[in-house]
Each structure stands twice: as C-alpha cells, then as structure tokens.
C-alpha positions as CSV (number, residue, x, y, z in Angstrom):
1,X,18.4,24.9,-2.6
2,X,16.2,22.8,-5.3
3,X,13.1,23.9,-6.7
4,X,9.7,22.2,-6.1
5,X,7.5,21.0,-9.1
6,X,5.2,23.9,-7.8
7,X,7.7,26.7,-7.9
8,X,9.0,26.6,-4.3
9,X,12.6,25.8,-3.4
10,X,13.4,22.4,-1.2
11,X,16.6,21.9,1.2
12,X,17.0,18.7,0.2
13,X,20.1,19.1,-2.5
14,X,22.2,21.8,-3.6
15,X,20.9,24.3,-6.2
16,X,22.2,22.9,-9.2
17,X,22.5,19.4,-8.3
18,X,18.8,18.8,-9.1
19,X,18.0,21.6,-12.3
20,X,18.4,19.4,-14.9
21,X,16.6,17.4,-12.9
22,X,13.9,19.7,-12.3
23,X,13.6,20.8,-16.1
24,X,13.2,17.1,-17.2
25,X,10.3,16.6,-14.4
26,X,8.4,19.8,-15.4
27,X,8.5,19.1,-19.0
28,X,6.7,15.7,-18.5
29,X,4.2,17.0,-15.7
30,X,1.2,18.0,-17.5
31,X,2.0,14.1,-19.1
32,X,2.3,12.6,-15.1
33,X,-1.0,14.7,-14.4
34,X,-3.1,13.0,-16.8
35,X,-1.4,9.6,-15.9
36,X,-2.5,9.7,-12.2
37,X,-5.9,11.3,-13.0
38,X,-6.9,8.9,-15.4
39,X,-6.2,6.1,-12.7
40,X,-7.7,7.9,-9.5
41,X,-10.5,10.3,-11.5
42,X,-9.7,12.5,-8.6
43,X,-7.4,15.8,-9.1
44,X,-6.4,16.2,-5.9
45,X,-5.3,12.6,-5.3
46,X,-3.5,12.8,-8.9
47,X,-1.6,15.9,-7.8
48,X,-0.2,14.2,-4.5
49,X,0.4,11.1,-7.0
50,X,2.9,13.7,-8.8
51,X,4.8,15.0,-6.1
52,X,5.2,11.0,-4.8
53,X,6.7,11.2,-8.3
54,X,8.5,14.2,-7.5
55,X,10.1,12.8,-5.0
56,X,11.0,9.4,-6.3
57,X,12.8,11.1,-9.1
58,X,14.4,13.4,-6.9
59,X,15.9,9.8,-4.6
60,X,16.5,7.9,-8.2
61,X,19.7,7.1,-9.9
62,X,19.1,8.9,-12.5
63,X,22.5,8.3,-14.5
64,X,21.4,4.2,-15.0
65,X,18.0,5.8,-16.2
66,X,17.8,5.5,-20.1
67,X,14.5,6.7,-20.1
68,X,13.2,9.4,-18.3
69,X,9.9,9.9,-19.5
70,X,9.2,6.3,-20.1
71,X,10.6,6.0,-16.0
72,X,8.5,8.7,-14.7
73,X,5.1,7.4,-16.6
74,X,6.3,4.1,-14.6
75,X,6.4,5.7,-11.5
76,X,3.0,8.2,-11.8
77,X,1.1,4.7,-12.7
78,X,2.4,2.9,-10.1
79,X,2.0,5.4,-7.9
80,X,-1.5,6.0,-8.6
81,X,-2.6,2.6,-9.2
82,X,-0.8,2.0,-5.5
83,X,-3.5,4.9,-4.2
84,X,-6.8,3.4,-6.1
85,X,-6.3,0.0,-4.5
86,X,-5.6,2.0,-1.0
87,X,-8.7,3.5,-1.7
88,X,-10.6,0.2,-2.6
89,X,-9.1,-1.6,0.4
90,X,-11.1,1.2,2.4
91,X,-14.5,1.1,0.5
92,X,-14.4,-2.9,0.7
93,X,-16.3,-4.2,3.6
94,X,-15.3,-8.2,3.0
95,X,-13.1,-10.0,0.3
96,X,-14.7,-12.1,-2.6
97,X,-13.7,-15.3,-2.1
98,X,-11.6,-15.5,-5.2
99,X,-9.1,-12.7,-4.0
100,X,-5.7,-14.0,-2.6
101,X,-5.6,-13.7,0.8
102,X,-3.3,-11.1,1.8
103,X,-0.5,-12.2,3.4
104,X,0.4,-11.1,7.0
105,X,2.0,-7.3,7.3
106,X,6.1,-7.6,7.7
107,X,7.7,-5.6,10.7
108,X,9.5,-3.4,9.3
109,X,8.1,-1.1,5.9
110,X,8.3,-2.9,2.8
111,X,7.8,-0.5,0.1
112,X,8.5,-2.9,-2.8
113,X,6.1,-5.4,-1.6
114,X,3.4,-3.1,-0.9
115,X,3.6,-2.0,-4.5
116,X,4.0,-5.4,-6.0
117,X,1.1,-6.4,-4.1
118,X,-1.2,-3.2,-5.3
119,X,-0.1,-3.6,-8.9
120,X,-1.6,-7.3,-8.5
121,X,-4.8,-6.2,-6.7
122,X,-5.3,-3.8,-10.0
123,X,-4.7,-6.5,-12.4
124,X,-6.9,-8.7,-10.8
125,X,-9.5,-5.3,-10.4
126,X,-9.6,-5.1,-14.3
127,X,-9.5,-8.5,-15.0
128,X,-12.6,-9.0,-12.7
129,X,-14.4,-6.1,-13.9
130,X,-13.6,-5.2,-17.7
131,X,-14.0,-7.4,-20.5
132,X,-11.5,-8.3,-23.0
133,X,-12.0,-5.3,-25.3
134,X,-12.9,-2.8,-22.2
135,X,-9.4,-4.1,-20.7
136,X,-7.3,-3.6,-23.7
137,X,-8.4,0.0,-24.4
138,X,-8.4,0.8,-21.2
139,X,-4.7,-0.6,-20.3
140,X,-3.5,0.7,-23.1
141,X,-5.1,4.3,-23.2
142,X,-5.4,5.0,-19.6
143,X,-2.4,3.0,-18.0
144,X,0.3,3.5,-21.1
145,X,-1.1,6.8,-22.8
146,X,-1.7,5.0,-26.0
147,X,-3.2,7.8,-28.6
148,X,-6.6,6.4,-29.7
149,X,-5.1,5.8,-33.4
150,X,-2.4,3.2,-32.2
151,X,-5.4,1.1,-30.1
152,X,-7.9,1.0,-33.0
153,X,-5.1,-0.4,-35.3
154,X,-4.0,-3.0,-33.1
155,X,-8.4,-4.1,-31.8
156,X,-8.9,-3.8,-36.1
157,X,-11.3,-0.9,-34.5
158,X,-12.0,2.7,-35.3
159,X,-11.4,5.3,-32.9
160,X,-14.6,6.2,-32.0
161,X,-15.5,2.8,-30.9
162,X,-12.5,2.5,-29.0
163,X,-13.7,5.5,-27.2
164,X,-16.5,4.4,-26.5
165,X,-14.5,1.1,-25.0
166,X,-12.9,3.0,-22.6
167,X,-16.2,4.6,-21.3
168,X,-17.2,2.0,-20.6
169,X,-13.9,0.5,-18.7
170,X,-13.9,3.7,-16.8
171,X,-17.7,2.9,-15.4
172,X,-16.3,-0.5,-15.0
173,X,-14.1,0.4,-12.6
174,X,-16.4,2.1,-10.4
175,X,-19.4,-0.5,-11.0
176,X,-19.7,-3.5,-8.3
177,X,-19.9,-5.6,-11.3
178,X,-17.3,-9.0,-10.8
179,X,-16.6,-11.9,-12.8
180,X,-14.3,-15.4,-10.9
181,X,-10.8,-14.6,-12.6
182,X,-8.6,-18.0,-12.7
183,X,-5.0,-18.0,-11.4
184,X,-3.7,-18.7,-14.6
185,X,-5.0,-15.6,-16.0
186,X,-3.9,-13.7,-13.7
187,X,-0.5,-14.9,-13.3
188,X,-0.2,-14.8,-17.2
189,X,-1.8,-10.8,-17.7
190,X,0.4,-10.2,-14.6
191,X,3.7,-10.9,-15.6
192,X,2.8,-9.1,-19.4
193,X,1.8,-5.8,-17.5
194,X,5.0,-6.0,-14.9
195,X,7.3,-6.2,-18.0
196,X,5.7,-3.3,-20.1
197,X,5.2,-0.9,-16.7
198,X,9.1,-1.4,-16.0
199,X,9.8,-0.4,-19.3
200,X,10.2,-3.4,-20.6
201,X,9.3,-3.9,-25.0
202,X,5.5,-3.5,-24.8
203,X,4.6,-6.2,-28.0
204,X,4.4,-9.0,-25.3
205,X,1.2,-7.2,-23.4
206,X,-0.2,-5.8,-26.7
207,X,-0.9,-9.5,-28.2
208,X,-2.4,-10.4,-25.1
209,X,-4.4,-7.7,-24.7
210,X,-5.3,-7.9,-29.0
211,X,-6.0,-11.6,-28.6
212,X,-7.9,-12.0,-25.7
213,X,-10.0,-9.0,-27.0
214,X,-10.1,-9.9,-30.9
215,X,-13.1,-12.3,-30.6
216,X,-15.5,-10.2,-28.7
217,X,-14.5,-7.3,-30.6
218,X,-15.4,-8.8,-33.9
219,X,-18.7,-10.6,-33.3
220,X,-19.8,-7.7,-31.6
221,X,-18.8,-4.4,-32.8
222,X,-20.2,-0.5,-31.3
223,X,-22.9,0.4,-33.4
C-alpha cells in the first residue's frame, strides 16, 4: 500500500515503491499549495490542483526527472492554470473576436492538447488583461514563485512597488478589462513561458518580461 498526500494509504503500488516518492511530494506541498492558490484564489480548487499533482507524480518517470521540485512547480501550475481557464470557459458567454477559434474536440481524450491549449488561453488572458509591468510581476511571483527581492532587481523596482504590481495583476485577472493582443505577441510570450514552465533556463522569459515592462515602469513609477 502507498500513502496519500493526506495521510491515507492508496492500492495503487506497493508500500515502498512510492516512499521516497511520498517524502519528496510532502516536502514540496505547502510550496504546490501556494502555487495553485495563487493561480485559482480558491483553496478548495488549489487542494484538488495538488492531488492532480499527486497523482501525476505518482504515473511519472521519475528516474529521467532531474528536478523534482522544479517538475512538481511545473505540474501544480499547469494544473491550475488548466482549471482557471476551465473556469473562464464556463463564466464566458461569447468569445472576443480576437481569440483563436478553438478548434473542433478530437474523439478520443487528448490530454496534451487540452493542456497546451489552456496554457495558451492563459497567456493570451494576461496578455489581454495585465500590462507590461502587472505581467512581469505577476508571471514571475505568482506563476514561478519568484521572492519579491529577485523581481524588483530585474524591473530596477523596490519591493514594495512590485507588490503593489501584483495587486493590481491579481484584480486584473478578475476585471472584464481587455486590450486586442497581436499574434505575434502572443506567439513570441508563448514560446518564452512554454520553455521556462518545462524547466527550461528561465533568462529567455525574464528579458521579455524586463523589457516589455522597463518603459512603463520608468516613466511611471508607484508613488
């Protein structure tokens, strides 16, 4: 039997096939839980975003995982950023016009293209709703647990303002406030964020994010 993240014991795998497992997992949970419920603002949705988790790092490969706590953060965000746009798909009575259409549902389940599809609907979310600066606290903060230290030094910042920034993104998000967002920039923010979130060197999304950011941030710096 394998233990749960909860304290109960699963059939799924025998007893010590999954401990060191289960001791890696628990050790980063607290981590997972903030992930998710920074995403969702919902405890409940972020504790069923951490058993998903569970349960993906139960199924993994974990010896071709170099990584475990950078994979699990992977998995909690795309997890919960996969349950936001659920949610948002349900709220939303008609499309804008400048969302891709989405293209017809396959036959059989597709779990890879479901995600790959609700990781773009959340870029193109934050692109449409947050501006530069709001975007690259809030990316960097709430999607890759940056402390608040690291983000002022890269926006040239201090940390309260960058608190303040990701307020404000967090309102943002909820707020039926949309800019047009051109194909270009979303294909170009896209790729950045798929490379970082798969654990891929995060300097490539951290210049985007600084330099789309740096002239707003400088002509008009938080009081």
């Amino acid at each position: 039997m394998a233990m749960s993240t909860n304290g109960a014991l699963t059939a799924c795998s025998p007893s010590g096939q999954l401990a060191h497992a289960a001791d890696v997992f628990i050790g980063a949970r607290p981590r997972l839980f903030r992930t998710a419920y920074r995403i969702l603002r919902n405890p409940f949705e972020a504790e069923d975003v951490v058993q998903d988790a569970w349960l993906r790092w139960q199924c993994a490969d974990r010896s071709v995982v170099v990584n475990a706590d950078a994979f699990l953060v992977t998995t909690t965000t795309r997890l919960a950023l996969n349950t936001a746009q659920s949610a948002w798909h349900r709220r939303e009575s008609t499309v804008s016009p400048w969302l891709p259409e989405r293209s017809e549902p396959a036959a059989g389940p597709e779990p890879d293209a479901e995600r790959t599809e609700a990781v773009e609907r959340a870029v193109l979310l934050m692109l449409a709703k947050l501006t530069p600066a709001e975007r690259a606290t809030y990316v960097l903060r709430e999607v890759f647990d940056y402390p608040y230290s690291r983000i002022a030094e890269l926006l040239q910042l201090n940390s309260a303002n960058c608190r303040q920034l990701v307020c404000r993104a967090r309102q943002g998000m909820t707020s039926e406030r949309r800019k047009p967002v051109s194909g270009a920039a979303h294909k170009r923010f896209l790729l950045a964020f798929r490379v970082a979130a798969r654990g891929g060197p995060l300097a490539p999304l951290e210049q985007l994010l600084v330099s789309e950011a740096a002239s707003p941030v400088r002509s008009a710096k938080l009081a």
